[in-house]
Biotite code that builds the C-alpha atoms (Angstrom):
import biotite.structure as struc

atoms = struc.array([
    struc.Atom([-90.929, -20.500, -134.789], chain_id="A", res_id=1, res_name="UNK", atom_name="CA", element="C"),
    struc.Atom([-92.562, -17.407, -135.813], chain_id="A", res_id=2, res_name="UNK", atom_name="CA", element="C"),
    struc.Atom([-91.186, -13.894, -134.298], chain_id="A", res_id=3, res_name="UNK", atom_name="CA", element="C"),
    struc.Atom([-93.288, -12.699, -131.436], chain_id="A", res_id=4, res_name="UNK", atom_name="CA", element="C"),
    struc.Atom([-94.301, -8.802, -130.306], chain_id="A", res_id=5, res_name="UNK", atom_name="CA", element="C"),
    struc.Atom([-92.504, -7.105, -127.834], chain_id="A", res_id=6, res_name="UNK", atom_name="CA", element="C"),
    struc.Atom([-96.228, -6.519, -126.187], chain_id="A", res_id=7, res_name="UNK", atom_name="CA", element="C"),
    struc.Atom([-95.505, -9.823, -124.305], chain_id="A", res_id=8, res_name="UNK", atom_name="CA", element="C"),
    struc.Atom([-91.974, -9.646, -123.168], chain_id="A", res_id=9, res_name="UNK", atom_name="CA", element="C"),
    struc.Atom([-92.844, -5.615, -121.470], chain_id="A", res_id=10, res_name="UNK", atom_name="CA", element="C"),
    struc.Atom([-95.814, -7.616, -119.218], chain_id="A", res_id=11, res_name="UNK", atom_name="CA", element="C"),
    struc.Atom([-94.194, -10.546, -118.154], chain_id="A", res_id=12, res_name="UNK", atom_name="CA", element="C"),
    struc.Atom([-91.272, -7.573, -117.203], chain_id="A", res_id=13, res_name="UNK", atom_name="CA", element="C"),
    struc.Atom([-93.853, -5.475, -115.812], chain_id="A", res_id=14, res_name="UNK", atom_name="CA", element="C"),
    struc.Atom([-95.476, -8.282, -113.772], chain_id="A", res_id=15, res_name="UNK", atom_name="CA", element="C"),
    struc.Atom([-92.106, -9.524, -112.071], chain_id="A", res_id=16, res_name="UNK", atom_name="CA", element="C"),
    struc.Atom([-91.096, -6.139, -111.299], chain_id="A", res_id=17, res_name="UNK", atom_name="CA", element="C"),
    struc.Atom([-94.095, -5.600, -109.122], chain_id="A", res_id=18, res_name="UNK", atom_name="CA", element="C"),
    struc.Atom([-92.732, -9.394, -108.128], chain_id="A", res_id=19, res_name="UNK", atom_name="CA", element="C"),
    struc.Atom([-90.118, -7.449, -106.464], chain_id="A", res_id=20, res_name="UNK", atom_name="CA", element="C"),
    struc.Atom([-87.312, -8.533, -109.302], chain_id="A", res_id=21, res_name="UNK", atom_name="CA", element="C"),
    struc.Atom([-84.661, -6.374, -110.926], chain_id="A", res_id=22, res_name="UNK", atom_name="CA", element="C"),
    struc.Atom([-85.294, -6.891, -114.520], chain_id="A", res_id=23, res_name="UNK", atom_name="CA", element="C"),
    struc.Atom([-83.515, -6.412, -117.321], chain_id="A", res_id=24, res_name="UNK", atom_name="CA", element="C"),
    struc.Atom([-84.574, -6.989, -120.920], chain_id="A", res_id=25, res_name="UNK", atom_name="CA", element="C"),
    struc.Atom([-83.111, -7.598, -124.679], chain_id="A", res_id=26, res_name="UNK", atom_name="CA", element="C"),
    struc.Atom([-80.158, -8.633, -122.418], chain_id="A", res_id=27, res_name="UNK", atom_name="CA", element="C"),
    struc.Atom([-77.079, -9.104, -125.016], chain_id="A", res_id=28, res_name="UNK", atom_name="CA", element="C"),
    struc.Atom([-75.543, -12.574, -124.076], chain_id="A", res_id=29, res_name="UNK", atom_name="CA", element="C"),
    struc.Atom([-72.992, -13.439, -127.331], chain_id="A", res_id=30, res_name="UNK", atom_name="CA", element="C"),
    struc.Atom([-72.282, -12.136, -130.512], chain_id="A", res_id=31, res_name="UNK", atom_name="CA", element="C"),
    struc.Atom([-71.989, -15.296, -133.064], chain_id="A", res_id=32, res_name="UNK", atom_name="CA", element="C"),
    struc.Atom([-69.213, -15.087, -135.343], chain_id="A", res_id=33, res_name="UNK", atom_name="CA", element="C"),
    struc.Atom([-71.804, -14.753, -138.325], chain_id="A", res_id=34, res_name="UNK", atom_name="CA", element="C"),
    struc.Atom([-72.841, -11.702, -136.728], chain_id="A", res_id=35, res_name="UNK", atom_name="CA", element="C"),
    struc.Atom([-75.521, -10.141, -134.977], chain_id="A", res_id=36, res_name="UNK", atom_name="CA", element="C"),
    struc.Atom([-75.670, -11.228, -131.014], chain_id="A", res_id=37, res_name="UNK", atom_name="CA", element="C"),
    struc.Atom([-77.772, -13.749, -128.713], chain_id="A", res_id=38, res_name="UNK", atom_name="CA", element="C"),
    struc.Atom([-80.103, -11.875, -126.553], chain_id="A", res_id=39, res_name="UNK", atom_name="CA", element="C"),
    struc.Atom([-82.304, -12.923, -123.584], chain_id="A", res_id=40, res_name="UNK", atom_name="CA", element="C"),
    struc.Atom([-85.574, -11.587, -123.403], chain_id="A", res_id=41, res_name="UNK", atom_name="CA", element="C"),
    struc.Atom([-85.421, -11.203, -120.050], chain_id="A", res_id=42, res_name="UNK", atom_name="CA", element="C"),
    struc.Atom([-83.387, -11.391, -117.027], chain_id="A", res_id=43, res_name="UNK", atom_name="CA", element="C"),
    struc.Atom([-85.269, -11.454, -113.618], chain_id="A", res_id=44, res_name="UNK", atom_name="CA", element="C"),
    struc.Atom([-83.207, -11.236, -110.407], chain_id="A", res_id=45, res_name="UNK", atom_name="CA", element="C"),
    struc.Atom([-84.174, -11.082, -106.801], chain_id="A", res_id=46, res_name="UNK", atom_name="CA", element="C"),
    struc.Atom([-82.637, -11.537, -103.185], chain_id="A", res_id=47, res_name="UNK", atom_name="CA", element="C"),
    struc.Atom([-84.353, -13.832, -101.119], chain_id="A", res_id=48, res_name="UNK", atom_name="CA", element="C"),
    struc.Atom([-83.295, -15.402, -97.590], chain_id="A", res_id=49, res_name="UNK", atom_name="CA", element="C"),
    struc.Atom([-79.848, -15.455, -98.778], chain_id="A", res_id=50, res_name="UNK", atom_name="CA", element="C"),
    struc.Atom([-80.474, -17.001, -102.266], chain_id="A", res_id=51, res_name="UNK", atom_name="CA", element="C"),
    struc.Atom([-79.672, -14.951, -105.449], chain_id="A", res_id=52, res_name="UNK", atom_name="CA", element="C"),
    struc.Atom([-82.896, -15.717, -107.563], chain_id="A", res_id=53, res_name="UNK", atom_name="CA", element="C"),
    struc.Atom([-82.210, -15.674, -111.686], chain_id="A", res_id=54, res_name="UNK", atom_name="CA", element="C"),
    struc.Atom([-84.778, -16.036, -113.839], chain_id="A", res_id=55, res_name="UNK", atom_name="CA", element="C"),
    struc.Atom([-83.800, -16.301, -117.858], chain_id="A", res_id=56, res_name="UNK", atom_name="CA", element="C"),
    struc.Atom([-87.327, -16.346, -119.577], chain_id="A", res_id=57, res_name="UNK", atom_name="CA", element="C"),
    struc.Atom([-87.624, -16.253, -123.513], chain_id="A", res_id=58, res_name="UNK", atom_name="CA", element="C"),
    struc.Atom([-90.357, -15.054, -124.874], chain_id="A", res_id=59, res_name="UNK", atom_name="CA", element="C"),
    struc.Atom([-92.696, -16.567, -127.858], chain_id="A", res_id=60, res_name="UNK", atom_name="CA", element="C"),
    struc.Atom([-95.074, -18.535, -130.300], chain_id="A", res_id=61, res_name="UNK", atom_name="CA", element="C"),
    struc.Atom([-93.687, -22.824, -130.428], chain_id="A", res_id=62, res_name="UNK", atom_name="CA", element="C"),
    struc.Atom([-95.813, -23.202, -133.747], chain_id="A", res_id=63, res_name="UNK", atom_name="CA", element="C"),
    struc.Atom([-93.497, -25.723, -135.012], chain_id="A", res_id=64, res_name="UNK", atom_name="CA", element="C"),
    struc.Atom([-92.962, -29.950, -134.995], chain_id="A", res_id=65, res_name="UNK", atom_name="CA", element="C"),
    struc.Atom([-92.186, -31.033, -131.502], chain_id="A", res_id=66, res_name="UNK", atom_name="CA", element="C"),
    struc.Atom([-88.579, -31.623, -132.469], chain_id="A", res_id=67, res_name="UNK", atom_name="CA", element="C"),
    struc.Atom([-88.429, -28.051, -133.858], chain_id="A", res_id=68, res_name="UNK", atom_name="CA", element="C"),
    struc.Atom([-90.050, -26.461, -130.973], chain_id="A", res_id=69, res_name="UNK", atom_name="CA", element="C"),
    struc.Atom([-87.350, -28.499, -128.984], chain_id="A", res_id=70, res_name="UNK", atom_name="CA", element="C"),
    struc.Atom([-84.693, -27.908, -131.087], chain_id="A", res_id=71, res_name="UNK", atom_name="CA", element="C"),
    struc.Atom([-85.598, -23.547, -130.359], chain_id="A", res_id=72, res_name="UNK", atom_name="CA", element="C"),
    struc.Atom([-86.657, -23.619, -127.168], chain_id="A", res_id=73, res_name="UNK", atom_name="CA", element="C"),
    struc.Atom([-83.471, -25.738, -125.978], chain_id="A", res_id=74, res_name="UNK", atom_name="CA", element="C"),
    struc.Atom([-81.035, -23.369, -128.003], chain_id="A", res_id=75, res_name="UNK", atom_name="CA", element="C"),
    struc.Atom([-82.267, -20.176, -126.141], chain_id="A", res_id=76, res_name="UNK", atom_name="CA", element="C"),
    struc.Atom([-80.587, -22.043, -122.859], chain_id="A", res_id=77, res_name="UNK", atom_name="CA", element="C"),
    struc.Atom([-77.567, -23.611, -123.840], chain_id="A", res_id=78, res_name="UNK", atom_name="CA", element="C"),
    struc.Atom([-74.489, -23.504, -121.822], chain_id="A", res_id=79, res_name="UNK", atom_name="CA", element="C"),
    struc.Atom([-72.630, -20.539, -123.225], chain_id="A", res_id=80, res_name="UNK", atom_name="CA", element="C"),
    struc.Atom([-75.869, -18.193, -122.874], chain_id="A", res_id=81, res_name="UNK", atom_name="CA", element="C"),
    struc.Atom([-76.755, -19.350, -119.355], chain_id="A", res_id=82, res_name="UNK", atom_name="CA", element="C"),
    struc.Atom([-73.249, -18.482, -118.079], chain_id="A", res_id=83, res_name="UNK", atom_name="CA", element="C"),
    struc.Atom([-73.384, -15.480, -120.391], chain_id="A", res_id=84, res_name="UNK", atom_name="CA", element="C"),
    struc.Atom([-76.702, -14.580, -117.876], chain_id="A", res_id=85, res_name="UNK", atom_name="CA", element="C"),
    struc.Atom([-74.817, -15.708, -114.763], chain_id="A", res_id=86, res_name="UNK", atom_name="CA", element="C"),
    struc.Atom([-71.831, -12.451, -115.496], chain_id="A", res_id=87, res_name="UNK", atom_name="CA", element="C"),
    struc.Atom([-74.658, -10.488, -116.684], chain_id="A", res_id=88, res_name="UNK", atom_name="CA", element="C"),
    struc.Atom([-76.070, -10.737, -112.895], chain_id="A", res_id=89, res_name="UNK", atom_name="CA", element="C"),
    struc.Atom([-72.531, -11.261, -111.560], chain_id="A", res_id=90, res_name="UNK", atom_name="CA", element="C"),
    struc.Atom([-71.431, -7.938, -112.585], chain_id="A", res_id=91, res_name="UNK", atom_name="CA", element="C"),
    struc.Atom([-74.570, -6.240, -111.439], chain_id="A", res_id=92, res_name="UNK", atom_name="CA", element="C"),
    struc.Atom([-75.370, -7.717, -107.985], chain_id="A", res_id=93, res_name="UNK", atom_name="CA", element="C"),
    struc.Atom([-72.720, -8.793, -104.943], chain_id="A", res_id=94, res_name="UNK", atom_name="CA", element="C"),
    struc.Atom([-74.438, -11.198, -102.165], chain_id="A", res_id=95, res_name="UNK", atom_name="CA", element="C"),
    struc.Atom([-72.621, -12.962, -99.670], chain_id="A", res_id=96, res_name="UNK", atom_name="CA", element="C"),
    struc.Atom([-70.224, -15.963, -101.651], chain_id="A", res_id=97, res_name="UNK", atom_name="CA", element="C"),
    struc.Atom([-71.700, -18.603, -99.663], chain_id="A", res_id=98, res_name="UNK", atom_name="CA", element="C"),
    struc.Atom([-75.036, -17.918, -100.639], chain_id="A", res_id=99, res_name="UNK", atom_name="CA", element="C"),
    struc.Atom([-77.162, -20.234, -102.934], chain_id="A", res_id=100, res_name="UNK", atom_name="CA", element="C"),
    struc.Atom([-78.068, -19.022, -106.434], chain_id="A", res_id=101, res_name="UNK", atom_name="CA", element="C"),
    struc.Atom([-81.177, -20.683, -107.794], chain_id="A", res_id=102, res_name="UNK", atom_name="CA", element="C"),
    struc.Atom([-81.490, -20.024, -111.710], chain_id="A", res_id=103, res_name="UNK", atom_name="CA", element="C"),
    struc.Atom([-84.471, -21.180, -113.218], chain_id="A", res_id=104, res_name="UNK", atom_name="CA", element="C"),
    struc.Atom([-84.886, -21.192, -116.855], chain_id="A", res_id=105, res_name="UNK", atom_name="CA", element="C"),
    struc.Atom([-88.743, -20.598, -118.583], chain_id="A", res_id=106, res_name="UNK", atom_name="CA", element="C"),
    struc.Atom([-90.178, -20.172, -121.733], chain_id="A", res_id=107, res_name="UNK", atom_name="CA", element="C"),
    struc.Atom([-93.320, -18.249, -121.890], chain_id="A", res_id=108, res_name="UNK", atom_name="CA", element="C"),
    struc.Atom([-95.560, -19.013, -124.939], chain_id="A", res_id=109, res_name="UNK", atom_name="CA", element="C"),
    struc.Atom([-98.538, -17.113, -126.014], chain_id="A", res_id=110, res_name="UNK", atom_name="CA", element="C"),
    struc.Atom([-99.126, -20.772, -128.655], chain_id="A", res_id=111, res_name="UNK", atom_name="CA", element="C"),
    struc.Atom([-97.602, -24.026, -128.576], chain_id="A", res_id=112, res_name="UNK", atom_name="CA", element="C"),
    struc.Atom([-98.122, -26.964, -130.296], chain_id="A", res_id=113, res_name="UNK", atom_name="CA", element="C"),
    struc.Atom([-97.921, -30.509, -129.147], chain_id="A", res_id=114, res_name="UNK", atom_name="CA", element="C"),
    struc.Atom([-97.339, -28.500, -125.262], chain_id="A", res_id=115, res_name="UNK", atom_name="CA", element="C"),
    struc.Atom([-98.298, -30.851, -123.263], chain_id="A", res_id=116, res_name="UNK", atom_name="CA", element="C"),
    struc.Atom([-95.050, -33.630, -125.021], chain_id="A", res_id=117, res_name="UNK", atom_name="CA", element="C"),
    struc.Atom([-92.806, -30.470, -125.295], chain_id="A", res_id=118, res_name="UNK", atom_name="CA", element="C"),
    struc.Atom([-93.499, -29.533, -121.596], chain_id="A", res_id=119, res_name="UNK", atom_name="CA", element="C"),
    struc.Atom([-92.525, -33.060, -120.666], chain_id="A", res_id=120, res_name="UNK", atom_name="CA", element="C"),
    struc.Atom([-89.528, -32.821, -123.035], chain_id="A", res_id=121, res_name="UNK", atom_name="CA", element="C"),
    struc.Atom([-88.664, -29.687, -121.383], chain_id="A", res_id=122, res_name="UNK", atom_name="CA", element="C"),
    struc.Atom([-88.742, -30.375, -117.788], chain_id="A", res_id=123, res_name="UNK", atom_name="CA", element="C"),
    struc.Atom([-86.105, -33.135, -118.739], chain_id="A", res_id=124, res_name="UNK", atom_name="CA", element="C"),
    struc.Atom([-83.754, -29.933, -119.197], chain_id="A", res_id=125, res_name="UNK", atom_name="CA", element="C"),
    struc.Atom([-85.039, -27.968, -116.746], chain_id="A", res_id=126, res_name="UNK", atom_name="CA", element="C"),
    struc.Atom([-86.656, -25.513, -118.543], chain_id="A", res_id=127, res_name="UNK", atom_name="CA", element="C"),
    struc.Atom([-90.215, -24.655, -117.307], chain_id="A", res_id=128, res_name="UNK", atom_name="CA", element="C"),
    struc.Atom([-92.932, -24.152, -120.173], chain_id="A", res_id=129, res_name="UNK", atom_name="CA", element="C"),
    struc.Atom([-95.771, -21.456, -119.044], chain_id="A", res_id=130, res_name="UNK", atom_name="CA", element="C"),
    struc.Atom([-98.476, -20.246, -121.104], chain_id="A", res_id=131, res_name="UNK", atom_name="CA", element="C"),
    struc.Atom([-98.683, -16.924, -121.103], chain_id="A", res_id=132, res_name="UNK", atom_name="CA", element="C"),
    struc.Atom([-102.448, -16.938, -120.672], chain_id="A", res_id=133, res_name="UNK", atom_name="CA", element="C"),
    struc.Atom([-101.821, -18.947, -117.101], chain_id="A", res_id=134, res_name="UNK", atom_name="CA", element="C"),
    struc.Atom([-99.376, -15.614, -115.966], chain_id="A", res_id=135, res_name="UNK", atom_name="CA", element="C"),
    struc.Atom([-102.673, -12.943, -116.861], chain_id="A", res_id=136, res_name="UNK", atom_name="CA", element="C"),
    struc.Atom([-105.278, -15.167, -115.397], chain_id="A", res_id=137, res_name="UNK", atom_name="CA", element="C"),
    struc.Atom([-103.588, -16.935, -112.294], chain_id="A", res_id=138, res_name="UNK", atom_name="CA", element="C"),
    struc.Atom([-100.566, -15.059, -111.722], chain_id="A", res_id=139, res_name="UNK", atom_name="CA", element="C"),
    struc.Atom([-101.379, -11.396, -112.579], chain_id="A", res_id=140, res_name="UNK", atom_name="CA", element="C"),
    struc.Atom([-104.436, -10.706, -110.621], chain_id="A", res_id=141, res_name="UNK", atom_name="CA", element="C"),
    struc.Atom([-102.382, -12.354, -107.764], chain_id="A", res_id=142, res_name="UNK", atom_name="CA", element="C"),
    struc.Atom([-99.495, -10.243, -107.337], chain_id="A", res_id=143, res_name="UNK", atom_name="CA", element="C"),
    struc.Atom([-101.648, -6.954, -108.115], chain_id="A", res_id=144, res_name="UNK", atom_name="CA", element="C"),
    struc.Atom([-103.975, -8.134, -104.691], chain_id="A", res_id=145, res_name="UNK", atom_name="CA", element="C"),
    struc.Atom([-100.425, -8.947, -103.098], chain_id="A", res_id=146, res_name="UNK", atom_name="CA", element="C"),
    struc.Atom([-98.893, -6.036, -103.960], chain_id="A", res_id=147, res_name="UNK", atom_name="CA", element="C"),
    struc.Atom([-101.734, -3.536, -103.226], chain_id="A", res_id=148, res_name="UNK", atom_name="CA", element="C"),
    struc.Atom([-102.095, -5.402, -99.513], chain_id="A", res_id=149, res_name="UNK", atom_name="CA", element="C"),
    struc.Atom([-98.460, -4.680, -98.878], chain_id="A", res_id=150, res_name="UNK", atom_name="CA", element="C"),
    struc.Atom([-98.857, -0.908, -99.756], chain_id="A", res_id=151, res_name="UNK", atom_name="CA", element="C"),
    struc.Atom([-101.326, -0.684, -97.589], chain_id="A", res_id=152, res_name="UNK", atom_name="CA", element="C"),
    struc.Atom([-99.958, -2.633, -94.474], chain_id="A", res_id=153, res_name="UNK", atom_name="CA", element="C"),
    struc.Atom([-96.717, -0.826, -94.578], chain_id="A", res_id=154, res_name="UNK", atom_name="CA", element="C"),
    struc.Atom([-98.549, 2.436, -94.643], chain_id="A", res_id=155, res_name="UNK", atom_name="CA", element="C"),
    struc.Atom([-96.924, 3.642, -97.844], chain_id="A", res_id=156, res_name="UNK", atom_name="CA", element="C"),
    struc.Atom([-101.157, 3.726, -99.089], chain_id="A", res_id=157, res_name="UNK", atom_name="CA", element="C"),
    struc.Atom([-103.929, 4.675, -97.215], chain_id="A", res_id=158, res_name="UNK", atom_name="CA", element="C"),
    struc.Atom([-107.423, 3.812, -97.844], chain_id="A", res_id=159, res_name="UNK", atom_name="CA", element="C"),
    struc.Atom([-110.348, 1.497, -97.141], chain_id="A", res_id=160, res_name="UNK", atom_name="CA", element="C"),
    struc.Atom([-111.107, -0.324, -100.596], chain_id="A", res_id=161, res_name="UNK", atom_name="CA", element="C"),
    struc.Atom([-107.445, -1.313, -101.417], chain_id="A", res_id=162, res_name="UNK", atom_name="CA", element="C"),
    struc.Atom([-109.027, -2.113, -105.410], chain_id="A", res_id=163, res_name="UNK", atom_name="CA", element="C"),
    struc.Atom([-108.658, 1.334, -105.608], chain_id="A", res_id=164, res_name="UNK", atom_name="CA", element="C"),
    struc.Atom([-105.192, 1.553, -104.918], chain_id="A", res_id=165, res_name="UNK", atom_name="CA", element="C"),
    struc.Atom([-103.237, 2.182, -108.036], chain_id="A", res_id=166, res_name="UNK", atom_name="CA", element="C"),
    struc.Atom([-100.724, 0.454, -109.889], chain_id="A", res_id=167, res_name="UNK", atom_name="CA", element="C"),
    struc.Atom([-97.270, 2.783, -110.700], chain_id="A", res_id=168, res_name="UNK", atom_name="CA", element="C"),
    struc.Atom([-97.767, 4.868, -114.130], chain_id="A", res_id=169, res_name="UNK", atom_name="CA", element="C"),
    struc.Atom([-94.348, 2.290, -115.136], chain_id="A", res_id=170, res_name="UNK", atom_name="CA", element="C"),
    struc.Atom([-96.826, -0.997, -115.035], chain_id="A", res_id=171, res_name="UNK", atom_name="CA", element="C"),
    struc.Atom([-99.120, 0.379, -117.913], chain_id="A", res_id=172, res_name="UNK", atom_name="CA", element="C"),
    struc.Atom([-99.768, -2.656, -119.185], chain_id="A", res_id=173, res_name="UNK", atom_name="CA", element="C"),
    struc.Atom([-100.584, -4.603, -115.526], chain_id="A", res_id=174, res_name="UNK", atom_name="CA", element="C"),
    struc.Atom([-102.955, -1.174, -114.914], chain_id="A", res_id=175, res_name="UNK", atom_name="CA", element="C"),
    struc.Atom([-104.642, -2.197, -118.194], chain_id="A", res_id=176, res_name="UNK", atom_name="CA", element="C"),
    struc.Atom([-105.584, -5.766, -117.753], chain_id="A", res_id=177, res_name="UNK", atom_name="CA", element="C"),
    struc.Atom([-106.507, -4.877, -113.670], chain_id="A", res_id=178, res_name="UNK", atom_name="CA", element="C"),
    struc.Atom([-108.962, -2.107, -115.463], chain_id="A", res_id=179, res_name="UNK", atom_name="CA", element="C"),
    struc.Atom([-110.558, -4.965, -117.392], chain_id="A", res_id=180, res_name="UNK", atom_name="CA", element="C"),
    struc.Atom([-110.691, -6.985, -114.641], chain_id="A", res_id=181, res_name="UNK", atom_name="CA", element="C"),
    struc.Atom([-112.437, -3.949, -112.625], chain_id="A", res_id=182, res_name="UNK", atom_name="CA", element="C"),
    struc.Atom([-115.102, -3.429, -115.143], chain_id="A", res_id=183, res_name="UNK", atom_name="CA", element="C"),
    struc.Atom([-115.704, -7.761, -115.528], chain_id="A", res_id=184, res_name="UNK", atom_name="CA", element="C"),
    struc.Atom([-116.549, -7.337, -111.876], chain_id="A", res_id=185, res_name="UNK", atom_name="CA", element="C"),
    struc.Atom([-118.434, -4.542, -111.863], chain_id="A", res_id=186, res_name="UNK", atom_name="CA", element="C"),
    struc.Atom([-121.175, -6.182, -114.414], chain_id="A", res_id=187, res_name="UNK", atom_name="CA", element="C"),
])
């Protein structure tokens, strides 16, 4: 596996804060006893009908043999660093004790080889594979629409053309791909 830019991990971020999720990344997990520490890329949490939502995505490029790919991917989720992520959110947010926590575990990958077999692999471990390219061009749009719509019906915007409601200065990245979409549409 090849190291990936930082680029990647600050939209995904960007794009479930406007999701309505605390986030948290470069999220120190364990330090190994060779040194240096575990880190998730990012930790997504969010309250919802009772149910403490986790998400623990990893960021990067699965340019490896399927084994290897497996071998990585698999690693980034093993026990010790998902409880790691459950304190992490423990110590940070208090729900009710009987409530459900859902954790879901995803790996977001800009390239991966052999996907489709290492998605199937994956799921067997419940750990969802998403191409990054699938969160800009199905997910992104979506919860820009969604989120603009809410502004407006709660009053906290006004206006008539809610495409011209903008995105927080924080989402920089989210108000640059909605820009290109804007000026797609507009030829």
């Amino acid at each position: 596996m090849t190291s990936q830019g930082e680029w990647e991990e600050e939209l995904v971020a960007e794009w479930l804060s406007l999701k309505g999720f605390f986030v948290e990344t470069n999220v120190g997990l364990t330090a190994p006893k060779a040194g240096g520490r575990h880190e998730a890329d990012i930790v997504a949490v969010r309250v919802d009908k009772n149910r403490l939502l986790i998400r623990h995505i990893e960021v990067g490029i699965l340019d490896s043999s399927l084994e290897e790919n497996l071998t990585t991917v698999k690693g980034k989720y093993r026990p010790d660093l998902r409880n790691a992520v459950e304190e992490f959110v423990k110590e940070r947010v208090t729900i009710n004790g009987g409530s459900e926590r859902v954790y879901r575990c995803e790996y977001v990958y800009t390239y991966a080889s052999r996907k489709n077999d290492l998605r199937e692999q994956l799921q067997k471990e419940d750990i969802e594979l998403v191409s990054l390219d699938s969160i800009i061009v199905d997910q992104i749009p979506q919860t820009i629409a969604e989120w603009r719509k809410k502004q407006i019906d709660s009053g906290l915007l006004r206006g008539k053309d809610p495409t011209r409601v903008q995105l927080p200065r924080k989402y920089r990245l989210l108000e640059a791909l909605d820009r290109m979409a804007e000026l797609t549409r507009g030829r």
